[in-house]
C-alpha positions in Angstrom: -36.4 -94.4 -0.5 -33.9 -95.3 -2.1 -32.2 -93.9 -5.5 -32.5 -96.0 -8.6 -30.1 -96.8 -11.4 -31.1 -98.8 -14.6 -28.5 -100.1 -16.7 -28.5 -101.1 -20.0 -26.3 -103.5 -21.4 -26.3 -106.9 -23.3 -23.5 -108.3 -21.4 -25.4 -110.8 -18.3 -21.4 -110.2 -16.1 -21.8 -106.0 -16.6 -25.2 -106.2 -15.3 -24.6 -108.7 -12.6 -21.4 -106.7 -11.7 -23.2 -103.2 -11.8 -26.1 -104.4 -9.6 -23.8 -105.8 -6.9 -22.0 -102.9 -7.0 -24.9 -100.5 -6.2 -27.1 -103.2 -3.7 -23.5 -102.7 -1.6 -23.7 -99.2 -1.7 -27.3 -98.7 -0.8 -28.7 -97.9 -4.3 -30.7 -99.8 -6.1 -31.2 -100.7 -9.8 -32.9 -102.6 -12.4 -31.5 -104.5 -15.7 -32.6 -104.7 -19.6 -30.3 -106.2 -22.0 -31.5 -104.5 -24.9 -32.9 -101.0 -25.9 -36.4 -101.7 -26.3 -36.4 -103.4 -23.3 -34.8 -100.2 -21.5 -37.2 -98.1 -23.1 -40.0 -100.0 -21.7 -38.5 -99.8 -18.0 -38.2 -96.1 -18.0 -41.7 -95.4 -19.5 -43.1 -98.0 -16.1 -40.7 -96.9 -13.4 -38.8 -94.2 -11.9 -35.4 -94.0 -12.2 -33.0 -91.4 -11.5 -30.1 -92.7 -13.3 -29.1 -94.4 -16.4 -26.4 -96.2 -17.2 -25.9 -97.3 -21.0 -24.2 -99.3 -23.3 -23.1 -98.7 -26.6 -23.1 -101.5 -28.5 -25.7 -104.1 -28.6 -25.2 -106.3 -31.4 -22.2 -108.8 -31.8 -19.2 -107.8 -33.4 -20.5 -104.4 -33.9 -18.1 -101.1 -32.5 -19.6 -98.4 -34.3 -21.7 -97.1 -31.6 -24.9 -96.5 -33.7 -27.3 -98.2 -31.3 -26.1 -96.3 -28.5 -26.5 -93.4 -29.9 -29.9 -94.2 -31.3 -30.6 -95.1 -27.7 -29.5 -92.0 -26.0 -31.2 -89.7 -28.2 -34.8 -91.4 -27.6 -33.6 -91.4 -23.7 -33.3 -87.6 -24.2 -36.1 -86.9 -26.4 -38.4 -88.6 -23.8 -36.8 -87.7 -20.3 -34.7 -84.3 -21.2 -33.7 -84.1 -17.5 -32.5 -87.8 -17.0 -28.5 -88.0 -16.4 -26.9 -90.7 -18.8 -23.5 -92.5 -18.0 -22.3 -94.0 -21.5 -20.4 -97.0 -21.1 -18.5 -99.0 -23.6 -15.5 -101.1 -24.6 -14.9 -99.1 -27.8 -14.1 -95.9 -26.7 -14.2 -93.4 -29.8 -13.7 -89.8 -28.7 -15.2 -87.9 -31.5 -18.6 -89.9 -30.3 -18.2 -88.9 -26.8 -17.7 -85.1 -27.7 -20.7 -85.0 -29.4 -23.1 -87.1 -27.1 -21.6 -84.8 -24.3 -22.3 -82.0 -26.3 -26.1 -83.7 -26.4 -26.1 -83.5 -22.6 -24.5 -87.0 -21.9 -23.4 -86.9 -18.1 -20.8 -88.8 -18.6 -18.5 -91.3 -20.8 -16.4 -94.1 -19.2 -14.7 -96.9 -21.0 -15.0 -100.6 -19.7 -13.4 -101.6 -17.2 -14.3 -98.7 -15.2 -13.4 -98.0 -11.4 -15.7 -98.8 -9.1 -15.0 -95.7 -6.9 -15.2 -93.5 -9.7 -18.0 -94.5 -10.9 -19.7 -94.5 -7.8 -18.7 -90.9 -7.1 -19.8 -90.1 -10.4 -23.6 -91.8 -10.0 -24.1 -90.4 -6.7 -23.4 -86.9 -7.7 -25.1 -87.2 -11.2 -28.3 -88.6 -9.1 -28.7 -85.6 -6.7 -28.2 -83.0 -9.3 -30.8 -84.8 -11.1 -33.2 -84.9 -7.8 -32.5 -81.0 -7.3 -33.5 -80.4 -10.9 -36.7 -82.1 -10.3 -37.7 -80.5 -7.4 -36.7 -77.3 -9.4 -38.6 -78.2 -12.4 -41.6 -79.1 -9.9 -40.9 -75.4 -8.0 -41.2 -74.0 -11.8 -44.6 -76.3 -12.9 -46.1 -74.7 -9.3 -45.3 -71.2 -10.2 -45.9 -71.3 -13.7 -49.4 -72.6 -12.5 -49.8 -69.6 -9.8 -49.0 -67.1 -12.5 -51.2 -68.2 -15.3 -54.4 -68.0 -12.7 -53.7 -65.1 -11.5 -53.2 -63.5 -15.0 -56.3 -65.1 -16.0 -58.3 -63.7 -13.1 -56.8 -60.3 -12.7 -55.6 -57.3 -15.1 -51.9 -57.3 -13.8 -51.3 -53.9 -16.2 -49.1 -55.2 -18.0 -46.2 -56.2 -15.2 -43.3 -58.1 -16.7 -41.9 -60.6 -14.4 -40.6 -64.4 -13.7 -39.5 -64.2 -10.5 -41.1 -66.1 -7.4 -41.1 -62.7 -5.1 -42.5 -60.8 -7.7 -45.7 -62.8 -7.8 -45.7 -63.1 -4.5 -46.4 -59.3 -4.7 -48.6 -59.8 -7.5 -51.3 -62.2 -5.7 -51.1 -60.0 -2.1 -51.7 -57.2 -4.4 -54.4 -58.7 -6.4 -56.0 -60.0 -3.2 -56.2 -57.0 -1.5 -57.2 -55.1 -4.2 -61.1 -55.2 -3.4 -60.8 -54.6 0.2 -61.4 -50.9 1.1 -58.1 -50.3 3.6 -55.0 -47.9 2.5 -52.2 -49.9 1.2 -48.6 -49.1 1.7 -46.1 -50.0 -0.9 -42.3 -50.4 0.2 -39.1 -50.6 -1.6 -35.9 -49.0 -3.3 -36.7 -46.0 -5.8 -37.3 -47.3 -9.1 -38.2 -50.7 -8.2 -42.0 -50.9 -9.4 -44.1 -49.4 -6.8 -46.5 -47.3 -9.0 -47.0 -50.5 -11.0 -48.2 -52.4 -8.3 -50.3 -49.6 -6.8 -52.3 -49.7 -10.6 -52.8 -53.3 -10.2 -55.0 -52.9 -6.8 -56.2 -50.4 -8.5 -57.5 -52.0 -11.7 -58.9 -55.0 -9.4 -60.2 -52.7 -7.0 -64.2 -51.8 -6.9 -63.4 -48.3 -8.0 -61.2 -49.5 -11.2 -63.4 -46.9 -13.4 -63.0 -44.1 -10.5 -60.1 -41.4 -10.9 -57.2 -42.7 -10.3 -55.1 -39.8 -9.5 -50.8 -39.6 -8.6 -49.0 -37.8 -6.8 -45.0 -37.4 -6.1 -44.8 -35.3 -2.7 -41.3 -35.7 -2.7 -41.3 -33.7 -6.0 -43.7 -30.9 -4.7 -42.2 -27.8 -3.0 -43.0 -28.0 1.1 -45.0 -24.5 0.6 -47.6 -25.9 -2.2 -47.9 -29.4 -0.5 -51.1 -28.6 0.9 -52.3 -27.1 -1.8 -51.7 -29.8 -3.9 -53.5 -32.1 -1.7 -56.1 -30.4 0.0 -56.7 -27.3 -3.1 -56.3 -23.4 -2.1 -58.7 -20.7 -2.6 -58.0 -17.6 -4.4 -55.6 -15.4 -3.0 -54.6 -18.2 -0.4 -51.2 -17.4 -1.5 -48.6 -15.3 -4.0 -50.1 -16.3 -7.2 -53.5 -18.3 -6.5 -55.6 -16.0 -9.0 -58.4 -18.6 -8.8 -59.7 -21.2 -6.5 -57.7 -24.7 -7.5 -59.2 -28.0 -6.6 -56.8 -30.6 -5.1 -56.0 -34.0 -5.3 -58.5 -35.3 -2.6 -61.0 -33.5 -4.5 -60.2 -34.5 -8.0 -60.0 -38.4 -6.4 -63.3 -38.6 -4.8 -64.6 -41.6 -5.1 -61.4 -43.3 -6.6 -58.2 -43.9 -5.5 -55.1 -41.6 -4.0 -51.8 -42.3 -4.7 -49.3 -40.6 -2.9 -45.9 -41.4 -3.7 -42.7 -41.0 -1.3 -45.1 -40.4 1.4 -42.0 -40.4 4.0 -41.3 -36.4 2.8 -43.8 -35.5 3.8 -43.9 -32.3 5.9 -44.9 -33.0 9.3 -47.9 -30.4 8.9 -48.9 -32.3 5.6 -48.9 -35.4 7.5 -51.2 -34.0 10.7 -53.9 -32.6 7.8 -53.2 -36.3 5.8 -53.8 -38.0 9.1 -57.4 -36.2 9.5 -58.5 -37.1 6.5 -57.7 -40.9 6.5 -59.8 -40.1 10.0 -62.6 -38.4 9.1 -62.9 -37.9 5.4 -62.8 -34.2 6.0 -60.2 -31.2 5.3 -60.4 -27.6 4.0 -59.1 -26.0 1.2 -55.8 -23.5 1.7 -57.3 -20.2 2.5 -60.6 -21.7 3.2 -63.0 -22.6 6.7 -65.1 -24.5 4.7 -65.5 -28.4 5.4 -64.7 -30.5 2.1 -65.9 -34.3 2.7 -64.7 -37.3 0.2 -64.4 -40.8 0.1 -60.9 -42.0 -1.5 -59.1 -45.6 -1.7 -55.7 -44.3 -0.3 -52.3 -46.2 -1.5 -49.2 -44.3 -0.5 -45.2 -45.8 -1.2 -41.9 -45.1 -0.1 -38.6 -46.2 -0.2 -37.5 -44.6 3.2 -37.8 -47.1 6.7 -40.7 -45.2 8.1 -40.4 -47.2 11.1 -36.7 -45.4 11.6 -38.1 -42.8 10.5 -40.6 -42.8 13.6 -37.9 -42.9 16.2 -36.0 -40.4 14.8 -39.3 -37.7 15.1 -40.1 -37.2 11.1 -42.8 -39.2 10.3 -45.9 -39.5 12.9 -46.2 -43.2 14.3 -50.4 -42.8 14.5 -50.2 -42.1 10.3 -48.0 -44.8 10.2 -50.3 -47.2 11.4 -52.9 -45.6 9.5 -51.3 -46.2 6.3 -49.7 -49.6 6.9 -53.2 -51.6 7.1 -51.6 -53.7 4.1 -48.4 -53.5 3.3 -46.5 -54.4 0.0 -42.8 -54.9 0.4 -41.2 -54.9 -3.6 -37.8 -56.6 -3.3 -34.9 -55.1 -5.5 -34.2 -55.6 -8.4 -31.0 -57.5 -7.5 -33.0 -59.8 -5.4 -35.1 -60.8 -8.4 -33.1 -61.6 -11.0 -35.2 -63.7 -12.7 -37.2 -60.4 -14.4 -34.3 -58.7 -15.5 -34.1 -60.5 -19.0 -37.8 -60.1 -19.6 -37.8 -56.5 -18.2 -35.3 -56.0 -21.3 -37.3 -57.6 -23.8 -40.2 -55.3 -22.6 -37.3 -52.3 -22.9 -36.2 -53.2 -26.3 -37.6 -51.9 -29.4 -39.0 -55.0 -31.4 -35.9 -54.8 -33.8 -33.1 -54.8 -31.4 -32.0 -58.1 -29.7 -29.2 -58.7 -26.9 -26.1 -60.9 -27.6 -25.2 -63.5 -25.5 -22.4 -61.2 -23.4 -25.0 -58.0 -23.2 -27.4 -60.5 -21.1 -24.6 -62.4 -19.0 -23.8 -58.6 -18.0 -27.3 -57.2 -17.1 -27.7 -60.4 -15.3 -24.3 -60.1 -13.3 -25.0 -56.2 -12.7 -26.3 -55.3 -9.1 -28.9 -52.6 -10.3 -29.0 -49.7 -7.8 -31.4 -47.9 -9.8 -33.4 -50.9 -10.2 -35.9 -51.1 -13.4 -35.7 -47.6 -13.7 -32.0 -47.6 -14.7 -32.2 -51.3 -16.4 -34.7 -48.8 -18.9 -32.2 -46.3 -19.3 -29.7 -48.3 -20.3 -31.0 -50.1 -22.7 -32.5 -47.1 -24.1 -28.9 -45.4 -24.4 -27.7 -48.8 -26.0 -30.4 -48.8 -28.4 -28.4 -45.3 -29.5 -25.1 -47.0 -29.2 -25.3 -50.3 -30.5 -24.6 -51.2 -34.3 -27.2 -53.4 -37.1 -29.3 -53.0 -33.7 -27.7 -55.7 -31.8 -26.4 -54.5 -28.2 -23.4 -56.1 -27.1 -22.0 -55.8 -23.3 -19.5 -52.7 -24.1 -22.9 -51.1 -25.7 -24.1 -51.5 -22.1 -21.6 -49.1 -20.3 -21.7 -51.2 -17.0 -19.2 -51.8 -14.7 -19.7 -55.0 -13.0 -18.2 -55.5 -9.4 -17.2 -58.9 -9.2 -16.0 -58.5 -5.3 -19.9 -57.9 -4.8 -20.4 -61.8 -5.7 -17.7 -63.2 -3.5 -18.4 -64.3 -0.4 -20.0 -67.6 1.2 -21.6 -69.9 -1.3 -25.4 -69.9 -2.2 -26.6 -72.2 0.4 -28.6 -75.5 -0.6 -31.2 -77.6 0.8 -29.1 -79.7 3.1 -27.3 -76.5 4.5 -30.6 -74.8 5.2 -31.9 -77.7 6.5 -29.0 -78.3 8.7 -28.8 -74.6 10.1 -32.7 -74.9 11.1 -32.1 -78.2 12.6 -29.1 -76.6 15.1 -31.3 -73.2 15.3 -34.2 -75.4 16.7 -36.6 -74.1 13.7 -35.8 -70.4 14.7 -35.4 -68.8 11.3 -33.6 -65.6 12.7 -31.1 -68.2 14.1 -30.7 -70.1 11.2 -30.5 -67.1 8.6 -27.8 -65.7 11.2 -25.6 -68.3 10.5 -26.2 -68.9 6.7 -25.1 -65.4 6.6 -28.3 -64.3 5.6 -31.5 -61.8 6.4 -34.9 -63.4 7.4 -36.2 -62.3 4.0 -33.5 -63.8 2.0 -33.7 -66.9 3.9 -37.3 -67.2 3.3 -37.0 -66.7 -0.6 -34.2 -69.3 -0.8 -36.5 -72.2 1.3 -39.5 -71.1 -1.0 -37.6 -71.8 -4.2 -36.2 -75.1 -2.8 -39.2 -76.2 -1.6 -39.2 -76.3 2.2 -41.9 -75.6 4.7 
């Protein structure tokens, strides 16, 4: 189908002219010689241009009615590009409609093969803003349901992989199998493990945490599994451990991949069985606990390099979560702030271009703690960028240009719809690749 121009002008030879010039170039188009009459067009068809003049009544160069005109257009159809065309060119005009969003301002007699280069370009921005605006309707639509039908704790986000996370998550939540939650350190992974928890069947159940990679490798086990007095230097009294205290609830082990490899045999037998015994102990303890564990090390390396036991692995990794950084999801990082930011305190304009442009490799956790240090920092509680103490790498954003619809679609096209072939050539990973045809809409 093809693209459609309207163009409104009270001159019959600009019309006839305009038309011609568009049916020879494959677009097509549609005439109204006065404003009401254009207004009553665009409210029955679809167009993806306009064209306008500005002037409608004889002898009169002021402009008013074109102005009039282009502010209803905008009013009604924000998104709509709008060429303003007249024989009375004032500049002071054109600043400020441009500065109104205008698309453009071209004085009669215009060039042909400018303003053909002009329309085409104005009218596939337009139709990649509407399929945006449609990608942004659908997900606003996802989120709201799933906010409405689950207790997301809280989670601040905007971004598409984020609530791709969210409804997996949320999904999964009732089904009794151990989750495993992957990503960088600090990205979010104990928030997600209390939304399957607080959509889970055992949401009023202990919910107990634990960091192994902050216990020492001698009081692992007792930690998990509890010790009995005298088990070891300092056990004055039996302890009960973090199976026990989670019976009936849910386990979550965090940075499961440091785990000793003795930890992860007893682990392993309980995900098995249900059964272990206390440090120091012979007797059989039996429970029944919702396991989620999370890491940010590549277990599956990890596998082949003999430190973490492929039968947990699988054990664990029934489900499996995979939280994107925080550099991959942009779109949270300004509400993450607000969330951050005491309700007094606001950003300036260059503090957000710089937490948007930063590469995060301490994820939310350091997006946190900077804004808390700039709360400290800042003055009459606005934070500007130097309040921020980042250093932004700008070598980190050059390099090949975001691909867009037609590229992807080109690259699947010469990889045969292999999407490791494609993404290989775009430069890309599978993941990344996947994202960028979600948000633009491909299947």
């Amino acid at each position: 189908m093809n693209a459609k121009v309207l163009i409104i002008d009270d001159n019959p030879d600009v019309l006839k002219s305009l038309s011609i010039l568009f049916k020879l170039n494959d677009l097509d188009s549609a005439t109204a010689t006065s404003p009401a009459q254009g207004l009553v067009l665009l409210a029955e068809e679809e167009f993806d241009l306009v064209i306008q003049d500005m002037n409608f009544v004889s002898d009169t160069t002021s402009g008013e009615e074109g102005v009039a005109l282009f502010h209803q257009i905008r009013e009604r159809y924000s998104h709509m590009p709008v060429i303003l065309l007249t024989a009375w060119t004032d500049l002071s005009t054109a600043v400020d409609l441009v500065k109104a969003g205008a698309a453009d301002y071209l004085g009669k007699p215009w060039d042909d093969q400018k303003l053909l280069i002009t329309v085409n370009n104005l009218i596939k921005l337009h139709h990649l803003q509407r399929t945006q605006d449609t990608i942004t309707k659908k997900h606003s639509k996802k989120r709201l349901a799933l906010e409405e039908k689950y207790d997301l704790c809280g989670t601040c986000f905007e971004s598409s992989e984020m609530l791709q996370v969210l409804e997996m998550a949320t999904q999964v939540a009732h089904a009794d199998v151990p989750i495993l939650v992957t990503g960088p350190n600090g990205a979010g992974k104990e928030k997600i493990a209390e939304v399957v928890q607080a959509n889970s069947s055992c949401k009023n159940a202990p919910f107990i945490k634990v960091n192994v990679g902050a216990l020492p490798e001698n009081l692992i086990e007792a930690e998990l599994f509890g010790a009995e007095a005298g088990a070891y230097t300092g056990a004055t009294k039996r302890r009960k451990g973090r199976f026990e205290a989670a019976h009936t609830g849910t386990l979550f082990l965090d940075e499961i991949g440091n785990l000793s490899m003795e930890g992860q045999r007893k682990l392993l037998r309980v995900l098995q069985t249900g059964e272990f015994e206390r440090l120091g102990s012979t007797e059989t303890q039996k429970v029944t606990v919702r396991m989620i564990s999370a890491t940010n090390v590549d277990l599956p390396k990890a596998i082949e390099q003999g430190t973490f036991r492929e039968d947990l692995y699988y054990r664990l990794n029934v489900i499996e979560l995979k939280l994107a950084p925080l550099e991959e999801r942009k779109e949270d990082i300004l509400p993450l702030a607000g969330l951050f930011l005491d309700e007094e305190y606001i950003l300036a304009p260059c503090a957000k271009r710089k937490l948007k442009q930063y590469h995060w490799p301490g994820n939310v956790r350091q997006l946190e703690n900077t804004l808390k240090r700039a709360m400290l920092l800042c003055q009459e509680h606005k934070i500007k960028a130097i309040n921020l103490g980042l250093e932004v790498d700008i070598t980190r954003n050059i390099g090949p240009p975001e691909p867009c619809a037609q590229d992807i679609e080109r690259a699947l096209e010469n990889a045969g719809g292999v999407i490791a072939a494609a993404a290989k050539t775009l430069g890309l990973s599978r993941q990344s690749l996947y994202r960028r045809m979600e948000k633009l809409g491909l299947s």
